[in-house]
N, C-alpha and C positions, 0 to 999 in steps of 0.2 A: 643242572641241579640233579642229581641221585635219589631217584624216587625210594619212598619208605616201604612201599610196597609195590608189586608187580600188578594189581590190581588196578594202579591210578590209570587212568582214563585221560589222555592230555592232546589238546590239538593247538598247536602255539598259532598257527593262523586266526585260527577262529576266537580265541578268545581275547584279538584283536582286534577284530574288525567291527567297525561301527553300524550303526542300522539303517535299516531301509526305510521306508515310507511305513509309518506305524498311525495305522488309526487314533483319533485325540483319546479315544476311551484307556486306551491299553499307557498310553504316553501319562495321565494322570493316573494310573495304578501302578504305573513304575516309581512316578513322583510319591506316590504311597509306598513303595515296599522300599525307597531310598530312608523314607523317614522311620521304618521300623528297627533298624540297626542291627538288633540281636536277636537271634531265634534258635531254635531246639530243635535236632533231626532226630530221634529214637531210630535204632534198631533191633525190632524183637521181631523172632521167629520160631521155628527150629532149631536154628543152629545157638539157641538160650538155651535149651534143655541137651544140646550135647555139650555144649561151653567151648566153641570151636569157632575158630572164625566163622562170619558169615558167610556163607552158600560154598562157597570158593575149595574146599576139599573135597567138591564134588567130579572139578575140573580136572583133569587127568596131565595135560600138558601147565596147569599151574601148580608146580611143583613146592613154591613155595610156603605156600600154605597147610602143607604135611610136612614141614620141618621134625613136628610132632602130630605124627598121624595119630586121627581118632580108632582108626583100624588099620590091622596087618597088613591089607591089600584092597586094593580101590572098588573090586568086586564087594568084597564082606563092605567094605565104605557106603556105598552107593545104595547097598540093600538094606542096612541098617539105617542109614539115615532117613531116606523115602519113608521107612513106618516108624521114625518119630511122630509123625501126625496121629499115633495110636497112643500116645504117651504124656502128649502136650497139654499141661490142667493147672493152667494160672491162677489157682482159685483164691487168690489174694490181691488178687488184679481188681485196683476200683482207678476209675478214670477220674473221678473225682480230686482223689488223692494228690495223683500224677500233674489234675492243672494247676493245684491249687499252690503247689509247689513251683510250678515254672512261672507263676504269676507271682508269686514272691524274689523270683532268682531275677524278675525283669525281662523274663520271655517277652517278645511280644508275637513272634508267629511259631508255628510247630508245622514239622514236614516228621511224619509216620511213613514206615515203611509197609504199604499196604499189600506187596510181596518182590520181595527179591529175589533173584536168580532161581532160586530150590525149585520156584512154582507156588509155595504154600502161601494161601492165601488171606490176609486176617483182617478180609470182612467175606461178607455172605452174597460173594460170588454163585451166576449161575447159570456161568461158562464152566466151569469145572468143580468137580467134585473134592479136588484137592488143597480141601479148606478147612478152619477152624470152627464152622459149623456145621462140618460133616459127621454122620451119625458115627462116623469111625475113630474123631477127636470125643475124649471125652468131656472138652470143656465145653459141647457145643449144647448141653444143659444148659449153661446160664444164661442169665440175662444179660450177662455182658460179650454173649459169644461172639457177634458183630462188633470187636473191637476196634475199627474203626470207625464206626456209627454209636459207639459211647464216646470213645475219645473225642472225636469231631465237635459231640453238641457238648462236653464238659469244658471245652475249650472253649467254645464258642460262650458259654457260661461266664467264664473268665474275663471273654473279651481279648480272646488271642484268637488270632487267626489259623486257617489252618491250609494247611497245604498237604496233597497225598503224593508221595515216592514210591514209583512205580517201576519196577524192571521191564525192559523193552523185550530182555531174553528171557526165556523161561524152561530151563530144564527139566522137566517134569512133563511138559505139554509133549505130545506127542507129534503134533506140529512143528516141533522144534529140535527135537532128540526125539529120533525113530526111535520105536520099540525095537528091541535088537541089536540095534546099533551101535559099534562104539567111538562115544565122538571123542575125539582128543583133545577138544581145549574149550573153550566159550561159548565157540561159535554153532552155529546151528549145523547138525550133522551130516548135513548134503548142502550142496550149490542149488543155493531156491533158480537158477539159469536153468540146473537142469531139471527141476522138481517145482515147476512153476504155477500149477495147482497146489501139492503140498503147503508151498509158501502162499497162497493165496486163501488158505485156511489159516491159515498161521496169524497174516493180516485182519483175516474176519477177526478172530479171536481176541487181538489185541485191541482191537477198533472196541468188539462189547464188552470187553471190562473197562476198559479208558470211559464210555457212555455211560456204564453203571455207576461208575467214583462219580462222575461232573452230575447226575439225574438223581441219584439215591440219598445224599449222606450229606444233603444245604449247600450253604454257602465252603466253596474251596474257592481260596485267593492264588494257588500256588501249585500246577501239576508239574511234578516234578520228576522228568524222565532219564532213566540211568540207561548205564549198560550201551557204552557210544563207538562198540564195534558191530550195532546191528545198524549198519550203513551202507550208500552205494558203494563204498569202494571193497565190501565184503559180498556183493551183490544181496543184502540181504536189506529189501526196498520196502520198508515201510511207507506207505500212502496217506503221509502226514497232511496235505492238502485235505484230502476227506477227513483223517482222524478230528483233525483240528476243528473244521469244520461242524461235523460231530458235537462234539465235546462245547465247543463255546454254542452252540447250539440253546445248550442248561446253563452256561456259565460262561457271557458274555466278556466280561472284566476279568475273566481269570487266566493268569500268567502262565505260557509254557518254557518250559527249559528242559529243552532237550538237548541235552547236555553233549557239549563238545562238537557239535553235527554241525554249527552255527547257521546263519541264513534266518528267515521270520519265525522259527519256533524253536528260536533262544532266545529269549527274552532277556534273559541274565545271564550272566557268565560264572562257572562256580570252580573258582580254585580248589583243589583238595588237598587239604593238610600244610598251606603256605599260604603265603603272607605275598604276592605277585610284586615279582622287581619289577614287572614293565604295570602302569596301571592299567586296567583295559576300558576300550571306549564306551562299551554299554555300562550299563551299571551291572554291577559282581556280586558275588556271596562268599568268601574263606568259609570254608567247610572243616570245621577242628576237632577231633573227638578230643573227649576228657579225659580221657584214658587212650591205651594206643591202640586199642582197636573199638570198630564202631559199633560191635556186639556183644553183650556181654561174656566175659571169660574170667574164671573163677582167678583169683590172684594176680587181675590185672594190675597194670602199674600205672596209676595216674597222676597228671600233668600237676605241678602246685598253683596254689593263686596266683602267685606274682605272675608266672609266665604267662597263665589265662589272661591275669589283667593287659599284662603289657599287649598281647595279641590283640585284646579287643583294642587298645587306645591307635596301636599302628595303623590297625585294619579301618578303624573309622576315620583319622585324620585323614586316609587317602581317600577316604569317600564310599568305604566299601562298608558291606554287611557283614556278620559273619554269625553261622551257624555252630552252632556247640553240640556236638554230638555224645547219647548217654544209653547207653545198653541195659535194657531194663531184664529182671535177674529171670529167669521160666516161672520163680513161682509169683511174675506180676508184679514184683514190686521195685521203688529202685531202688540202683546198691547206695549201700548209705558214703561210701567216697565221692558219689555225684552228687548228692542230694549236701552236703558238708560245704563243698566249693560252689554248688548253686545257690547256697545260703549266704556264703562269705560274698560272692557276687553282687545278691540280691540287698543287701549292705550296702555295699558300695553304692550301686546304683541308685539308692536308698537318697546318698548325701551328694552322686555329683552327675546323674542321669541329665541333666538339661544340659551338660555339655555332649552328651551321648547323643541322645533321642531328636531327631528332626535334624540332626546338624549336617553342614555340608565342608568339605575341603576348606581351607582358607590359604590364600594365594601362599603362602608360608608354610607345607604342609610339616616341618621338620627343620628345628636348627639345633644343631648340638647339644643333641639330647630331649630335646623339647615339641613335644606334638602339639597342633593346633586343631583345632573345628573352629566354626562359627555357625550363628544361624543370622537374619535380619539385623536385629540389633546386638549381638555382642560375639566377642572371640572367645577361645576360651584356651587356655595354655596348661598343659600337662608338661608338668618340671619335675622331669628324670632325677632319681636320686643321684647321680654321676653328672647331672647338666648344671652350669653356669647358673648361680643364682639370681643374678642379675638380667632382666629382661631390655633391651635396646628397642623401644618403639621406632624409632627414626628408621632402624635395621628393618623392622618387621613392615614399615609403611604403615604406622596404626595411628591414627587419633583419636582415645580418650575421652571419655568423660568421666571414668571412674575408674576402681579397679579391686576389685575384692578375691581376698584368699579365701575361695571355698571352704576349705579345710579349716580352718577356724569360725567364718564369717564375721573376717574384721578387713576393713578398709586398708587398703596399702597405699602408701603414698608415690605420687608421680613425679619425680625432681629429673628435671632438666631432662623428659624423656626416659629416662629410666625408671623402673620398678625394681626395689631391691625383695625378692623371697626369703623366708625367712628359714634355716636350715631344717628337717624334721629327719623320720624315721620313716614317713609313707615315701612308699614306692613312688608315689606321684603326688605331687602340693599344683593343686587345679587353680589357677587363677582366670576370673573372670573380667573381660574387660568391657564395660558398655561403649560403646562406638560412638563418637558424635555425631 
């Protein structure tokens, strides 16, 4: 498959391979984040107040990402972007706002970008000074300058969960892009083999912010680590054993994914931007933004309902989660095209979320045209507008007790095995069937 961007992050081994020996604690939090289905990744930063992809026109060898460069040349780039953090003044930013709307759209967990690649940090780090509550940001007046210590407990308000997405790389840090230096792509700007102190500052560093997100800011269900070329085969060894260690220290029951690296600190496997032909054996997340990219950019183009919905009905019948990704605008708030399809969502889910919420695969994941879930007691059948109205239990191995068209809430009749649907205009006519 032809990745969308040069940025996707992919290890086909690993997002294969099944688990190891998992403690019961972690084995019933996974049984938890199976049942949450659908959740919200935000990405806001800097690169909201340039309206440029995220971090990524920072990288010299990713060339892709200055198709339309923010600046003439990588030098004026690199130096101008660095003291956006002089510029950055959300002052319309209410966390509030933000949950109350993802609890309407049928959020049920949220993963924040607590700093991506750039280095800039948006809570009140105090490993670096390269933060949104540095005296040099002007937002760091407010009260809501620890933006992820409002958003967190707004959430948690809500009764969504929250999860923090953490960059593993950090360009900014000095530990990782020498001053001086010019690194040419992602990766950290020496061989930590030959600079093995360097890199063991580098480790501290990532170890006490990772300690600060799991000690500071309650309950996280969800660390969520990116950036899956800072690995052995890059010689670049983070000391996940300890980190981990660390970290579930404060936050025993909370999930890591470290994304693509697989082994015990992947918890979950996270496709990005598809829909997985092969299923994988841990449990997953589709990673989708609403638009094409995951940070806000002025005049982006985003996705329509149908194809949201159809995503999420694919993504569940195979058992999987999937995350929706929304770029909130520099000055705080969101663009109102995500907040429009989070609404038309939040509808939906409205009138047929029990076949969503808690469900698991059903031996029949998909027949022409037609998706399934179930949970204990019932199946429940998503009939494509191009699929067979006619349902074949004897086909499906299903018996019966009942059978109701969601989408009206009238009874359908069972003859000789068959359920005839009746033809509509929705994308999907949900039929529930209670199991004997």
């Amino acid at each position: 498959m032809k990745k969308e961007r040069l940025d996707i992050e992919e290890n086909i081994a690993t997002a294969q391979e099944g688990y190891q020996e998992l403690p019961e604690n972690l084995q019933q939090k996974l049984a938890w984040f199976k049942d949450q289905k659908i959740g919200v990744i935000f990405h806001w930063g800097l690169y909201a107040a340039a309206g440029i992809v995220e971090s990524w026109q920072l990288s010299e060898e990713d060339t892709w990402a200055r198709k339309e460069p923010w600046r003439d040349n990588l030098s004026d780039l690199r130096h101008d972007y660095w003291e956006l953090n002089k510029q950055f003044d959300p002052r319309r930013f209410d966390a509030a706002e933000w949950a109350a709307a993802c609890r309407k759209a049928g959020f049920k967990y949220m993963i924040f970008t607590t700093k991506h690649h750039d280095g800039f940090t948006m809570y009140d780090t105090h490993v670096s000074d390269y933060k949104i509550t540095a005296k040099e940001c002007p937002f760091h007046t407010s009260s809501d300058a620890d933006v992820f210590k409002s958003l967190s407990q707004a959430f948690r308000d809500e009764e969504i969960a929250v999860g923090a997405y953490y960059s593993k790389p950090d360009w900014h840090c000095p530990y990782y892009w020498e001053p001086g230096a010019r690194p040419k792509g992602r990766y950290a700007s020496y061989d930590p083999l030959e600079k093995p102190q360097l890199w063991e500052k580098y480790n501290q560093f990532v170890k006490d912010q990772l300690v600060e997100l799991s000690s500071n800011y309650g309950a996280i269900d969800i660390l969520w680590l990116d950036g899956g070329w800072v690995n052995h085969a890059n010689h670049e060894f983070l000391d996940m054993d300890d980190i981990a260690r660390s970290v579930r220290r404060h936050q025993p029951d909370m999930l890591i994914v470290d994304r693509t690296i697989g082994g015990q600190y992947e918890n979950y496997v996270t496709p990005e931007r598809k829909i997985p032909d092969v299923v994988p054996k841990k449990a997953w997340e589709s990673n989708i933004p609403l638009a094409k990219n995951w940070g806000y950019v002025p005049n982006d183009v985003y996705k329509s309902f149908d194809e949201i919905l159809t995503s999420l009905v694919k993504i569940v019948s195979l058992g999987g989660n999937v995350i929706f990704g929304v770029g909130p605008k520099p000055d705080g708030t969101l663009p109102e095209e995500a907040l429009a399809l989070m609404s038309e969502l939040g509808t939906w889910l409205s009138h047929f979320g029990e076949a969503i919420y808690g469900t698991r695969p059903y031996r029949t994941t998909e027949l022409n045209g037609t998706y399934f879930t179930q949970t204990a007691d019932a199946v429940y059948a998503f009939v494509g507008q191009d699929a067979p109205h006619e349902l074949n239990l004897t086909e499906l191995r299903l018996t019966v007790d009942s059978a109701t068209l969601m989408n009206s809430r009238t009874a359908l009749a069972v003859a000789g095995n068959l359920v005839s649907v009746p033809a509509s205009d929705a994308l999907f006519q949900v039929v529930k069937f209670v199991k004997m």
